[in-house]
N, C-alpha and C positions, 0 to 999 in steps of 0.2 A: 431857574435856568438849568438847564440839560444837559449841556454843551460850554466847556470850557477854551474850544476850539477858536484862533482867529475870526474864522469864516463865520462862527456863529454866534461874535461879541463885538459890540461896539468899544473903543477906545476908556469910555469911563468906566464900564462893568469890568474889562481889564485891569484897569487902575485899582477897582471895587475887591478883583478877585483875587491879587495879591496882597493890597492893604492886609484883608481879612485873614489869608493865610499865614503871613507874618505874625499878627498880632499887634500887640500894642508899641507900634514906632514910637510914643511919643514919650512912653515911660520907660522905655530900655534905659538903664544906665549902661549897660556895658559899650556902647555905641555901633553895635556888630548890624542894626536894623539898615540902617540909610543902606549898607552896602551892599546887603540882599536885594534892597529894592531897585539900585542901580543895576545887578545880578538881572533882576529881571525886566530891566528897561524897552531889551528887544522884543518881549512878547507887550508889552504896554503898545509900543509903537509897532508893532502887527507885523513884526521882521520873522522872528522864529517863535514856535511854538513853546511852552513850557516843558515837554517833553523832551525839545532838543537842547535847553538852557541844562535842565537835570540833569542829561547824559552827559552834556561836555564839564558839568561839573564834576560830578564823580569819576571822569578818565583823568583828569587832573589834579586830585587831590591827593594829597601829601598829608602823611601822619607824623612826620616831624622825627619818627622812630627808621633810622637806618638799615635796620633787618636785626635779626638775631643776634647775638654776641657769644662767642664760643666761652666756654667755661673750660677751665684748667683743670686738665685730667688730675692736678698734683703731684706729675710723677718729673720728679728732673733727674737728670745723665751730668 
């Protein structure tokens, strides 16, 4: 296969071609797989491309880290 594209996969090679990139669904213990693959349900069912799934993930993502934290010059008045 060539082309990862909607237009140039049928419905199960979609199914085929995120299974495989995930890896092993059935032996994750951490249970993080199912929700990737729900992550990419809309290119399964031929709605958006996995390019536009990628993008809207990474504008959305959160490190959990607030920003920087000022450190104490040590000097008090």
């Amino acid at each position: 296969m060539s082309s990862i594209l909607i237009k140039d996969t049928t419905r199960e090679e979609r199914e085929r071609i995120v299974a495989e990139s995930i890896g092993n669904v059935n032996g994750s213990c951490d249970g993080c797989s199912a929700g990737l693959i729900e992550m990419y349900q809309p290119y399964i069912d031929g709605v958006k491309e996995i390019r536009e799934i990628n993008m809207e993930f990474r504008a959305h993502y959160e490190s959990g880290i607030d920003g920087p934290e000022k450190a104490d010059c040590g000097y008090k008045m």
